[in-house]
C-alpha positions as YAML, in Angstrom:
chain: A
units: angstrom
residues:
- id: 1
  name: UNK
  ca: [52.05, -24.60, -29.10]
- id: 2
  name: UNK
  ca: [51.69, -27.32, -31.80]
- id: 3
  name: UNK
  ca: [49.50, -25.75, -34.64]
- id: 4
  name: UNK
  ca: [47.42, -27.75, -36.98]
- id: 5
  name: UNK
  ca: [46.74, -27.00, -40.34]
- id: 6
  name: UNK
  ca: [44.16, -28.34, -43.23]
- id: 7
  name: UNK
  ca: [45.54, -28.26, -47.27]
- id: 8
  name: UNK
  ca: [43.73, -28.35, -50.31]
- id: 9
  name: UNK
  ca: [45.24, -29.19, -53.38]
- id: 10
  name: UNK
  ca: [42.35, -29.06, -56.20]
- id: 11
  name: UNK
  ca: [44.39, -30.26, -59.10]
- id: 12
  name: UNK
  ca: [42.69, -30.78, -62.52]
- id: 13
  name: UNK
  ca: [42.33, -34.73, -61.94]
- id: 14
  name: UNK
  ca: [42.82, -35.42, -58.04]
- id: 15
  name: UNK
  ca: [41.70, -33.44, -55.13]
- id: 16
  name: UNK
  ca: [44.07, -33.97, -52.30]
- id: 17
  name: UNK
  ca: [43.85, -33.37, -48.47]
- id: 18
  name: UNK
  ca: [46.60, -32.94, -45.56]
- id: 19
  name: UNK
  ca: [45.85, -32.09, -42.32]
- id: 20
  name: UNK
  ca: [48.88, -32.20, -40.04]
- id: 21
  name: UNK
  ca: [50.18, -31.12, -36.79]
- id: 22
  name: UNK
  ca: [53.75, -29.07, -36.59]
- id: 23
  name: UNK
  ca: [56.09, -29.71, -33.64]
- id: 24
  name: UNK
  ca: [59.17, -29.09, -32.69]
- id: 25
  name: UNK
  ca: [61.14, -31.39, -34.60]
- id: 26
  name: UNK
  ca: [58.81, -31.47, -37.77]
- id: 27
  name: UNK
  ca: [55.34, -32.47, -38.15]
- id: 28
  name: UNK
  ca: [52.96, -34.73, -37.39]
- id: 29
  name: UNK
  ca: [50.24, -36.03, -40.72]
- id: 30
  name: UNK
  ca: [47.18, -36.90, -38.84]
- id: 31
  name: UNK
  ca: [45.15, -37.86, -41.73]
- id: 32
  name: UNK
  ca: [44.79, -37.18, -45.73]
- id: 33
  name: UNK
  ca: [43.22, -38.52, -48.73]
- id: 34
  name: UNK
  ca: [42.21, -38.00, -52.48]
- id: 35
  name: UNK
  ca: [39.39, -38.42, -54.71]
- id: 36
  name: UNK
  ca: [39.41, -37.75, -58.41]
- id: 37
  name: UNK
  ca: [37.83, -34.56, -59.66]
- id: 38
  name: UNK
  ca: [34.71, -34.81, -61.25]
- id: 39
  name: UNK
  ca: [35.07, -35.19, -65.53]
- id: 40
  name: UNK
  ca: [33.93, -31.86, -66.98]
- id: 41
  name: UNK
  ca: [31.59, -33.73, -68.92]
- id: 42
  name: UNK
  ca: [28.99, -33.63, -66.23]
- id: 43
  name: UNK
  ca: [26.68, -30.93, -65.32]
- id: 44
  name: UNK
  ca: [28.61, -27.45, -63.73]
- id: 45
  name: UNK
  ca: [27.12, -27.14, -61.13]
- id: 46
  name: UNK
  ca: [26.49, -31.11, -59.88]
- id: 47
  name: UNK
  ca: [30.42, -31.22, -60.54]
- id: 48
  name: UNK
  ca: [30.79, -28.40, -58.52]
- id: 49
  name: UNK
  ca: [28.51, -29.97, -55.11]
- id: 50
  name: UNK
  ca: [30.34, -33.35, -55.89]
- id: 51
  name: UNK
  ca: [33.40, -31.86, -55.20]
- id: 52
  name: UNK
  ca: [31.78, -29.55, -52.38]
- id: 53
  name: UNK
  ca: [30.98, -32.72, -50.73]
- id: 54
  name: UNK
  ca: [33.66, -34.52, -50.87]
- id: 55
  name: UNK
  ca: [35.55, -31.92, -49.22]
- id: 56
  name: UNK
  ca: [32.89, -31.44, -46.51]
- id: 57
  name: UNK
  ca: [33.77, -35.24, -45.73]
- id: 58
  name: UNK
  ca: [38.06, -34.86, -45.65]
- id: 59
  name: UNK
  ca: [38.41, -31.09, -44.89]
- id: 60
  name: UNK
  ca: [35.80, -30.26, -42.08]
- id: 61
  name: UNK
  ca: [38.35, -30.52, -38.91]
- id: 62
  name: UNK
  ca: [39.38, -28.00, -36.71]
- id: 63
  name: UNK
  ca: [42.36, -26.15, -38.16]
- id: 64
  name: UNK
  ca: [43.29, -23.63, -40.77]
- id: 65
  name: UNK
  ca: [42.35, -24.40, -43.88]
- id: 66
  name: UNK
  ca: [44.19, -23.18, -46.79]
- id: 67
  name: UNK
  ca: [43.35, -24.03, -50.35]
- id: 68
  name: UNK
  ca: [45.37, -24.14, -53.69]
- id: 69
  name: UNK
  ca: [45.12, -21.98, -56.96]
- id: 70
  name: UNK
  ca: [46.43, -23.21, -59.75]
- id: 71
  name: UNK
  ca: [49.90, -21.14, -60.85]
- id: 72
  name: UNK
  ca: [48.51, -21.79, -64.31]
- id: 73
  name: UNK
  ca: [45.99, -19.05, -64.21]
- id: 74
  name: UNK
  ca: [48.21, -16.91, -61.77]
- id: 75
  name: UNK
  ca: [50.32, -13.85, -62.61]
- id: 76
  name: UNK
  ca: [53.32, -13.56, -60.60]
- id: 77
  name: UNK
  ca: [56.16, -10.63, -61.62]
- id: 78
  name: UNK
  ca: [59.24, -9.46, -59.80]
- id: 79
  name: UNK
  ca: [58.87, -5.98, -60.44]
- id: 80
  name: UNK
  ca: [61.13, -2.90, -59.97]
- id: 81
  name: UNK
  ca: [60.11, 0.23, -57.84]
- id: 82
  name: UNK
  ca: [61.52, 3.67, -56.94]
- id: 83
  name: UNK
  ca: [61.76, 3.67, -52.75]
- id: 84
  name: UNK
  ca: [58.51, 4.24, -51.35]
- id: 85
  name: UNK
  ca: [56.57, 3.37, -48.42]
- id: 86
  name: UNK
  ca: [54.38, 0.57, -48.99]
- id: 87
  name: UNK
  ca: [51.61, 2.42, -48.59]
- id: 88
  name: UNK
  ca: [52.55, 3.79, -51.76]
- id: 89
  name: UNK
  ca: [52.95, 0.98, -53.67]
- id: 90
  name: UNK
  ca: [48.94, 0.72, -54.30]
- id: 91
  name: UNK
  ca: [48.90, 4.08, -55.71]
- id: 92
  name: UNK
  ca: [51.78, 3.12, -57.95]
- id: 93
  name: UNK
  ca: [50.07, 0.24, -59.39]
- id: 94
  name: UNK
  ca: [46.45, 2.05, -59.73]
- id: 95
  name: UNK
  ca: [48.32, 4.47, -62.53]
- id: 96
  name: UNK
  ca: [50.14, 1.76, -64.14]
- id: 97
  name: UNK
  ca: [48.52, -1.33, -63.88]
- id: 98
  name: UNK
  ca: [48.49, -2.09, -67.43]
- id: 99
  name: UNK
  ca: [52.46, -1.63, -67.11]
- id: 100
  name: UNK
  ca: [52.59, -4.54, -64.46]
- id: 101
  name: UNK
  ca: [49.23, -7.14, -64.57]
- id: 102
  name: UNK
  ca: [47.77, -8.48, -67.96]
- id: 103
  name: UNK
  ca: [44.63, -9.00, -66.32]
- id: 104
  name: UNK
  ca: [42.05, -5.87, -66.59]
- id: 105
  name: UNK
  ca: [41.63, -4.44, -63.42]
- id: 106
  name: UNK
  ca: [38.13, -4.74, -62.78]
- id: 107
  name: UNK
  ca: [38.60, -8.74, -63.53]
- id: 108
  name: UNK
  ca: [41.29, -9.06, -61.15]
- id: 109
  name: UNK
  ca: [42.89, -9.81, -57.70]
- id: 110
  name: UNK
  ca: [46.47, -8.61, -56.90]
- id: 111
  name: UNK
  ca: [48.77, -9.21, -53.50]
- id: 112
  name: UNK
  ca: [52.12, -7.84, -53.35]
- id: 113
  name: UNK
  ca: [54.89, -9.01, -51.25]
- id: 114
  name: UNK
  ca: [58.01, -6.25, -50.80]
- id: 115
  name: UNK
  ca: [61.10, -8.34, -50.94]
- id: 116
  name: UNK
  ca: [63.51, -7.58, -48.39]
- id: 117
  name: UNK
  ca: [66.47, -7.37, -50.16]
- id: 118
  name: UNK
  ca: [67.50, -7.28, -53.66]
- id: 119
  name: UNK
  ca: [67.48, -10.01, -56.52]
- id: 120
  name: UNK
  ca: [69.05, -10.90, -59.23]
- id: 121
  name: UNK
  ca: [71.83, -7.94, -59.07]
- id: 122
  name: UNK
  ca: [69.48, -4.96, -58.25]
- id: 123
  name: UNK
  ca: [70.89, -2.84, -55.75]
- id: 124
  name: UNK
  ca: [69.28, 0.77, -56.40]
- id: 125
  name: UNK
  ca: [65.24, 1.20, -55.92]
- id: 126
  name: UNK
  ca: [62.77, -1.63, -54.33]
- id: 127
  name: UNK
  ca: [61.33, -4.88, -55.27]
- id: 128
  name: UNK
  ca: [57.56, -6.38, -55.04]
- id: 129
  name: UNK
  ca: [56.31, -9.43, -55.72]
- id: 130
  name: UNK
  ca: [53.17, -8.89, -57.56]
- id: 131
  name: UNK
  ca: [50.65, -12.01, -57.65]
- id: 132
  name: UNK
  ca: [47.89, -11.40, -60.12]
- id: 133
  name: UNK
  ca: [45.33, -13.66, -60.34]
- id: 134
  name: UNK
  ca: [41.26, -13.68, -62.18]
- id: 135
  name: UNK
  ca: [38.54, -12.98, -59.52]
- id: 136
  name: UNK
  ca: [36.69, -15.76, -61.70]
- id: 137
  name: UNK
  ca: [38.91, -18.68, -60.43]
- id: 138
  name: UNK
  ca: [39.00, -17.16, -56.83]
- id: 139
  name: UNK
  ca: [34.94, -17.11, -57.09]
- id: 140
  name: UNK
  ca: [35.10, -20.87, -58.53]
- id: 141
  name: UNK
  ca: [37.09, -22.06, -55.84]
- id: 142
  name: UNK
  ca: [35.37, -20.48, -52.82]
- id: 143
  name: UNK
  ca: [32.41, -21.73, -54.38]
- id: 144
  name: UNK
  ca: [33.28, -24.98, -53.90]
- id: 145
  name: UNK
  ca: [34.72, -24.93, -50.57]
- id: 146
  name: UNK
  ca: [30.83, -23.42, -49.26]
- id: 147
  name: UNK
  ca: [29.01, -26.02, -50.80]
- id: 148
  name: UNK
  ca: [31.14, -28.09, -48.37]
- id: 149
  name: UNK
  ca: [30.41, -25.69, -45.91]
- id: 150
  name: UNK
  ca: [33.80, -24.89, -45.32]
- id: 151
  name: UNK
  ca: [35.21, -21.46, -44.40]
- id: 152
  name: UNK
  ca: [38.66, -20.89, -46.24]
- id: 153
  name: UNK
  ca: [41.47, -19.24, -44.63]
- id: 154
  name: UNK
  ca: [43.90, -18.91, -47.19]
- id: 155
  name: UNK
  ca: [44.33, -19.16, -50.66]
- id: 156
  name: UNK
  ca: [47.59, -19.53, -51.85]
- id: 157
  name: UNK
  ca: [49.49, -20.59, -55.08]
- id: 158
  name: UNK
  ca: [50.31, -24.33, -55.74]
- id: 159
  name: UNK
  ca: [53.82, -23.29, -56.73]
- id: 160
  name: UNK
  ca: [54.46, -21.29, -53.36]
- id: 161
  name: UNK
  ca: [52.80, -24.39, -51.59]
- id: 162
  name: UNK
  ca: [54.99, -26.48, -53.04]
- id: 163
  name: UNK
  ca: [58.37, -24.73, -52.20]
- id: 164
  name: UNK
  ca: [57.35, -23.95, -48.74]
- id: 165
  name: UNK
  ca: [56.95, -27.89, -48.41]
- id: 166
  name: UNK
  ca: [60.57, -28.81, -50.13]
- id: 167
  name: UNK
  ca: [61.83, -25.94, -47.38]
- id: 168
  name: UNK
  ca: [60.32, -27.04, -44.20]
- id: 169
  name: UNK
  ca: [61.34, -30.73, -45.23]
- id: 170
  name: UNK
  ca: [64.99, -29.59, -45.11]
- id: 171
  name: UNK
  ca: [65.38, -29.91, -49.30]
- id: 172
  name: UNK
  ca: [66.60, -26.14, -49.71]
- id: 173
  name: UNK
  ca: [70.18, -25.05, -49.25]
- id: 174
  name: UNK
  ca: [70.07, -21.58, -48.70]
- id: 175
  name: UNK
  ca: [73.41, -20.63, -49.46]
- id: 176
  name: UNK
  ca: [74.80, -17.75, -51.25]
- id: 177
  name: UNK
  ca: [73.94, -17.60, -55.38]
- id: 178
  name: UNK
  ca: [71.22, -20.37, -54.83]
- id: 179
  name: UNK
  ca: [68.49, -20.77, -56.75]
- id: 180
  name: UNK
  ca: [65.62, -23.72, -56.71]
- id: 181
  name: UNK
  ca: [63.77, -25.16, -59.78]
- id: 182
  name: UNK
  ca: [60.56, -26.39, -59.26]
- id: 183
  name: UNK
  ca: [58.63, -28.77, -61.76]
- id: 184
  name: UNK
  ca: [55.39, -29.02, -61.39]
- id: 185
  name: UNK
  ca: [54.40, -32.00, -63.88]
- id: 186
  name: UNK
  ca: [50.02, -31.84, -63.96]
- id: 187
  name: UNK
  ca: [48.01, -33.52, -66.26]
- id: 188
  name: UNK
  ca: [46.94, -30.76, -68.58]
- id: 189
  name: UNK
  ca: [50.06, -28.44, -68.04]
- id: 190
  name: UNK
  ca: [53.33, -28.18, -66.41]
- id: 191
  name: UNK
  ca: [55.15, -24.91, -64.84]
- id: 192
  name: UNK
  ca: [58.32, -24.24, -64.30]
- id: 193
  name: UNK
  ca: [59.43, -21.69, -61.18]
- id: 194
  name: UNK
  ca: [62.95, -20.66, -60.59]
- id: 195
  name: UNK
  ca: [62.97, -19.24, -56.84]
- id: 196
  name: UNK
  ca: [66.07, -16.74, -55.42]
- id: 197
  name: UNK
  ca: [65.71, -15.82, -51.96]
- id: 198
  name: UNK
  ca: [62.64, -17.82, -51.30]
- id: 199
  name: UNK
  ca: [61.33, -15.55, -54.07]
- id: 200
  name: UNK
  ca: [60.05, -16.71, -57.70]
- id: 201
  name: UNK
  ca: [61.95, -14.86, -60.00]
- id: 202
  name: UNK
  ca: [61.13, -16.78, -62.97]
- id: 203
  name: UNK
  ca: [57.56, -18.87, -63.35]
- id: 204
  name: UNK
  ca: [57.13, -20.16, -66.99]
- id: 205
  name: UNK
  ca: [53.79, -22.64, -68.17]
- id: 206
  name: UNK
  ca: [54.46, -25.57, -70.51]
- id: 207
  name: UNK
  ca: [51.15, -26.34, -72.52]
- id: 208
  name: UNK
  ca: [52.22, -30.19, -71.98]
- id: 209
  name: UNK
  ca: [50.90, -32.41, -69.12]
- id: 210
  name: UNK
  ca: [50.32, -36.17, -68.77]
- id: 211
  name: UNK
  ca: [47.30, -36.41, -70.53]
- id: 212
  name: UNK
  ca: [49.09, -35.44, -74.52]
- id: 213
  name: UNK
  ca: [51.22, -38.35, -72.90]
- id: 214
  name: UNK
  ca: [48.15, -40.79, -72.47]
- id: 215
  name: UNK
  ca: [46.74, -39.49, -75.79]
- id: 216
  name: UNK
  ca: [49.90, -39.43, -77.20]
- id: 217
  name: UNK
  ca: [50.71, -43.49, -76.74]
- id: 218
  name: UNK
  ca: [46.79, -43.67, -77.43]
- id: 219
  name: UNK
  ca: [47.77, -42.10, -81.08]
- id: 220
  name: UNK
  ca: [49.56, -45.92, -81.30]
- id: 221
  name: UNK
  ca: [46.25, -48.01, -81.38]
- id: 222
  name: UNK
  ca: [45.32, -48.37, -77.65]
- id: 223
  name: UNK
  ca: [42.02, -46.77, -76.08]
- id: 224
  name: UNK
  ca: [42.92, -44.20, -73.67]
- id: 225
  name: UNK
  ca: [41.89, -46.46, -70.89]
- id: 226
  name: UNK
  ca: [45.18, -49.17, -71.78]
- id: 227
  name: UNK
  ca: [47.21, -46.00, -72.47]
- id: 228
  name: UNK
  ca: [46.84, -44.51, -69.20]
- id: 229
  name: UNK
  ca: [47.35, -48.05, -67.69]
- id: 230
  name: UNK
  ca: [50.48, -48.68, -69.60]
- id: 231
  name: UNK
  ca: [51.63, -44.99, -69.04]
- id: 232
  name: UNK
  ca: [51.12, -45.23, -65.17]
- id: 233
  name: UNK
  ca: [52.71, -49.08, -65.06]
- id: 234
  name: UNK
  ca: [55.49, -49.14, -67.47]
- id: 235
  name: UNK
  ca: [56.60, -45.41, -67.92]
- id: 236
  name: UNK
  ca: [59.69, -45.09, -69.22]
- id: 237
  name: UNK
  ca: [61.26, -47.76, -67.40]
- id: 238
  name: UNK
  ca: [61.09, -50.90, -69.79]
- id: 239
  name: UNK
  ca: [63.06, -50.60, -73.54]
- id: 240
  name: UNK
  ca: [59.98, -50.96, -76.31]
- id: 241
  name: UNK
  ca: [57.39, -48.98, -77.89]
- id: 242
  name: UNK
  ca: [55.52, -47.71, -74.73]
- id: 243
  name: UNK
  ca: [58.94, -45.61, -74.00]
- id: 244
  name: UNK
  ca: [59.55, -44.49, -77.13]
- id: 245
  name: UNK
  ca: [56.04, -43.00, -77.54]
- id: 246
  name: UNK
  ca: [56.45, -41.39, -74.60]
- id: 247
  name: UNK
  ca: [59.84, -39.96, -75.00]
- id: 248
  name: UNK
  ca: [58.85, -38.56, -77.98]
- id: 249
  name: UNK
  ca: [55.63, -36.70, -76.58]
- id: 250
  name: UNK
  ca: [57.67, -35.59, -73.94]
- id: 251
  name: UNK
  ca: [60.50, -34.08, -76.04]
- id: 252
  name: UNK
  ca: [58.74, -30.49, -76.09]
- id: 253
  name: UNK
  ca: [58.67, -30.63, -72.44]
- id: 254
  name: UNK
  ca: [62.13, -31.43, -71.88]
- id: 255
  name: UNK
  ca: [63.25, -28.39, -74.32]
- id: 256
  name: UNK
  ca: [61.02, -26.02, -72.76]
- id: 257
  name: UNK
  ca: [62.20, -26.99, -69.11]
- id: 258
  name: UNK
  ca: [66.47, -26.94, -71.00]
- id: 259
  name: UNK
  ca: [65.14, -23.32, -72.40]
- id: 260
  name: UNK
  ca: [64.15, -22.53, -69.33]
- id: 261
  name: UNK
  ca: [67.09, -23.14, -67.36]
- id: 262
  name: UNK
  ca: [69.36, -22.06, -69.77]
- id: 263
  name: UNK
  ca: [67.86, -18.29, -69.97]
- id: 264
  name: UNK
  ca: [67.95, -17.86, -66.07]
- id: 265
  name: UNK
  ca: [71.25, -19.03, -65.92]
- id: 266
  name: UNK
  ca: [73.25, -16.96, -69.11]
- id: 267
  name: UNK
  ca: [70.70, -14.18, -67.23]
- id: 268
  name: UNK
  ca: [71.80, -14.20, -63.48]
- id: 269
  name: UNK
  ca: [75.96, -16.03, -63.64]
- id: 270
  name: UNK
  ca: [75.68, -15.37, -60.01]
- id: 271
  name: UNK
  ca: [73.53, -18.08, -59.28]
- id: 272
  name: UNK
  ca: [73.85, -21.80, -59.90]
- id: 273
  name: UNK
  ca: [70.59, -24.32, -59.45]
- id: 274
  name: UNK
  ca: [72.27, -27.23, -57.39]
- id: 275
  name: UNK
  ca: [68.99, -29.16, -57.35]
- id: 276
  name: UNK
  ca: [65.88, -29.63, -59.86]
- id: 277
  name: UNK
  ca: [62.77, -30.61, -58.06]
- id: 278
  name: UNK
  ca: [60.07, -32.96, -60.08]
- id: 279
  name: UNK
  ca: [56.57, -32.67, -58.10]
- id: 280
  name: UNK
  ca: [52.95, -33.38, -59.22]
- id: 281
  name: UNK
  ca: [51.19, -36.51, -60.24]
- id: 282
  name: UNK
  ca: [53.47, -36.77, -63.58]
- id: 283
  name: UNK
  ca: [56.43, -36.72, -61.10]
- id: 284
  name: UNK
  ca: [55.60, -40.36, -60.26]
- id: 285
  name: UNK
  ca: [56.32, -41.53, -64.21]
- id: 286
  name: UNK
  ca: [58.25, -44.64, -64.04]
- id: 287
  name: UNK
  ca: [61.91, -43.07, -65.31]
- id: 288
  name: UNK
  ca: [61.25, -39.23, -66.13]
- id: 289
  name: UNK
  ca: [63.86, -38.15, -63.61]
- id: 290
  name: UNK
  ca: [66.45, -40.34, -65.29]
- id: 291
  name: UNK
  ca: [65.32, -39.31, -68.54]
- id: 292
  name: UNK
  ca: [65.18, -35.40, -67.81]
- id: 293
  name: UNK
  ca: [68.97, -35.92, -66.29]
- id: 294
  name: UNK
  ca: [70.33, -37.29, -69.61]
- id: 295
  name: UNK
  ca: [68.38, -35.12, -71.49]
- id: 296
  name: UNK
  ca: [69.87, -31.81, -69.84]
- id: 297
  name: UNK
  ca: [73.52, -33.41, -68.87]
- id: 298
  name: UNK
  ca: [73.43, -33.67, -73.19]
- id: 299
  name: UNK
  ca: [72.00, -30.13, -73.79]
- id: 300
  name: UNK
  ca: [73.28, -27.96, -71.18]
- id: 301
  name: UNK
  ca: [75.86, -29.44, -68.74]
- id: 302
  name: UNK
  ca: [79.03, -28.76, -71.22]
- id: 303
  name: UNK
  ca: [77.68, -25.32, -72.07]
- id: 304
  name: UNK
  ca: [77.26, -23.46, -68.70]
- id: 305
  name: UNK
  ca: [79.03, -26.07, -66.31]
- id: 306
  name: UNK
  ca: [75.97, -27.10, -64.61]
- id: 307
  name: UNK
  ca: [76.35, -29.34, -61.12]
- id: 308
  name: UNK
  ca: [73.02, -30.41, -59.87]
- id: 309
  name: UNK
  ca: [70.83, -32.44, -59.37]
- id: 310
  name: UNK
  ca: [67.38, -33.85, -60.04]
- id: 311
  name: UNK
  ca: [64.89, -34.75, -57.20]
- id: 312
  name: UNK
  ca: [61.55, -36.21, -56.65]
- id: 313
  name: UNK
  ca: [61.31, -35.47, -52.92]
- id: 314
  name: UNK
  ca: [60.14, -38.24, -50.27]
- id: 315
  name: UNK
  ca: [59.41, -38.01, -46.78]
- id: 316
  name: UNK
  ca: [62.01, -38.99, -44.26]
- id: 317
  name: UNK
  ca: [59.52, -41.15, -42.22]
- id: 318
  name: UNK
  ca: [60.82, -41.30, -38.50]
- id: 319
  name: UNK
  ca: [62.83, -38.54, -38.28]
- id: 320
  name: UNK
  ca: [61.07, -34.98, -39.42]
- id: 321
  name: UNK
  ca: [57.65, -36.26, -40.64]
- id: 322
  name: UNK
  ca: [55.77, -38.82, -38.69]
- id: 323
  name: UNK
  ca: [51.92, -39.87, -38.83]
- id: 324
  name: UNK
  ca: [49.24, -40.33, -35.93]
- id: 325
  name: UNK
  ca: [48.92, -43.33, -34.24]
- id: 326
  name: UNK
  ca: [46.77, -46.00, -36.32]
- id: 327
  name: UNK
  ca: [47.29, -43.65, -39.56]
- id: 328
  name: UNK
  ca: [48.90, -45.75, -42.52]
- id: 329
  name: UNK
  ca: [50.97, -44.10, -45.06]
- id: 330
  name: UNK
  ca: [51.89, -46.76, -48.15]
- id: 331
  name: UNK
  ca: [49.48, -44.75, -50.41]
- id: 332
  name: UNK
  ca: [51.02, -41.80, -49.60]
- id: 333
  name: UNK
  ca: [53.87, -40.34, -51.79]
- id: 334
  name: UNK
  ca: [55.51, -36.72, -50.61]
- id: 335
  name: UNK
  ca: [56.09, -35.31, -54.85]
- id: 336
  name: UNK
  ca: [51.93, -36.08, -54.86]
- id: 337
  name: UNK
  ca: [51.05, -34.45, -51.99]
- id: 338
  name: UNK
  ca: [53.76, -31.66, -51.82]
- id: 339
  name: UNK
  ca: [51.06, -28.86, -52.37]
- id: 340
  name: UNK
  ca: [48.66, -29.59, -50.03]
- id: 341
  name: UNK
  ca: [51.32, -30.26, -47.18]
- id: 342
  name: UNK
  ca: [52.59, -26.75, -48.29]
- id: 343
  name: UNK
  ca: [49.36, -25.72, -47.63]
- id: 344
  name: UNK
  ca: [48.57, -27.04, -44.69]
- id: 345
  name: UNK
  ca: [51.99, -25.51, -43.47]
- id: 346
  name: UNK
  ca: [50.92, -21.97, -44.28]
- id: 347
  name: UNK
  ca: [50.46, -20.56, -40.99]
- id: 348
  name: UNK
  ca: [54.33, -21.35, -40.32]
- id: 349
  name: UNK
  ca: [55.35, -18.89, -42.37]
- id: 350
  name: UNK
  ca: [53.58, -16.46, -39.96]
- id: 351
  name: UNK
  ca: [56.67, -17.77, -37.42]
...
């Protein structure tokens, strides 16, 4: 029976809806959309009914409706346990929280996932997946979805979203000593996740997002208007001054995401990363996949005989992914809308 499923990606610039159909052979999109996300320099709580209703106009379909929390302001730890039942494991963490979640406990909401088998060369004990997150942001988010007067299902991580996506989409070799790198490129921040086993061994936040870019090549005597324009139109594609502002604001990125890489890797030798994977709204700069290739290739290729690849995934419209009858999809670009497909996919990981 075909199931149909409703994602929200609230991102710090762009909301973004999917609601799709899975078959068979893949899925079907029957519609989406986006809106940009109110500025914070208008009132809390108008911002907050804006974006209620907004929602209540893309999002209010039959389906399941899952909605994305930023992995910014998540936890998530692959931690080590004795064997125990898992009806243990909450006992565990109620004596040692402080051991495993940096987020008091009264301030907090934790899920744990027991991984099946070991990771990353453990073979005595047990592993859990802890996901830690602020009952705050929770609170903020459900908020929003009931002045839409929507009722969530879910609410996931926009890192998990986003893997589940690049997995049902056929992206993923799951072969022995795999791992998958994930780049989520947002406007305020980026995160990197490293996933084994389906499982995110190694999440990491990089303060830099495209806005230092915009205010970076703003720093050069444009407004930030023509500096978002030139950003978003010329990238790094063109030789002059816009890409030389822009490789230079991105040069902290690039070391954290090399850093990154290289501690995993000198970490866990039993693994290789065959394939990088850009996603988010900076994943559509004009170049940055070129640029991140050279980049590495010159930092870290020589040193730990890296093979692999980088990616900024697209649909492969007519075979796997179609969309509904009437439904155009020129505006629509798979890195930018990764998440909320992810999301809308959740209840396939039920199968």
């Amino acid at each position: 029976m075909a199931r149909v499923g409703i994602g929200v990606d609230l991102g710090s610039s762009t909301l973004r809806t999917v609601r799709l159909k899975t078959i068979r052979n893949g899925l079907v999109v029957l519609d989406y959309g986006n809106f940009p996300v109110p500025s914070e320099d208008v009132n809390e709580d108008k911002r907050l009914k804006m974006m209620g209703r907004e929602l209540r106009k893309r999002a209010r379909k039959r389906g399941h409706l899952a909605v994305s929390l930023n992995s910014q302001s998540v936890i998530m730890r692959l931690a080590s346990f004795p064997k125990m039942k898992k009806s243990e494991i909450e006992s565990v963490l109620k004596w040692e929280w402080d051991k495993y979640v940096p987020i008091p406990r009264d301030e907090a909401i934790l899920d744990y996932h027991v991984v099946d088998e070991p990771i990353l060369g453990e073979s005595e004990g047990m592993q859990v997946l802890l996901i830690a997150a602020k009952k705050s942001d929770v609170v903020e988010l459900l908020r929003i979805t009931r002045l839409g007067g929507l009722r969530v299902k879910t609410v996931d991580v926009d890192s998990l979203a986003a893997f589940r996506a690049l997995d049902f989409l056929g992206y993923l070799d799951s072969g022995i000593g795999q791992a998958h790198t994930v780049i989520d490129l947002g406007l305020n921040s980026s995160r990197v996740s490293i996933f084994a086993k389906d499982v995110p061994v190694m999440t990491r936040g990089i303060s830099t997002g495209g806005m230092d870019l915009t205010r970076h090549l703003a720093g050069q005597g444009y407004d930030l208007e023509e500096a978002e324009s030139l950003k978003c139109y010329k990238g790094l594609s063109e030789d002059g001054k816009v890409r030389s502002v822009l490789l230079e604001a991105l040069e902290d990125l690039f070391f954290e995401i090399g850093k990154s890489l290289e501690f995993f890797l000198l970490k866990n030798r039993e693994y290789r990363t065959p394939n990088v994977y850009l996603v988010g709204g900076g994943s559509l700069l004009k170049g940055i996949h070129e640029e991140l290739r050279e980049y590495l290739d010159r930092q870290l290729v020589q040193r730990l005989s890296l093979d692999y690849g980088i990616l900024v995934p697209q649909f492969k419209w007519g075979s796997n992914v179609r969309f509904a009858k009437g439904k155009r999809h020129r505006d629509m670009v798979s890195s930018d809308y990764l998440t909320a497909i992810g999301l809308a996919l959740w209840k396939e990981a039920d199968r």
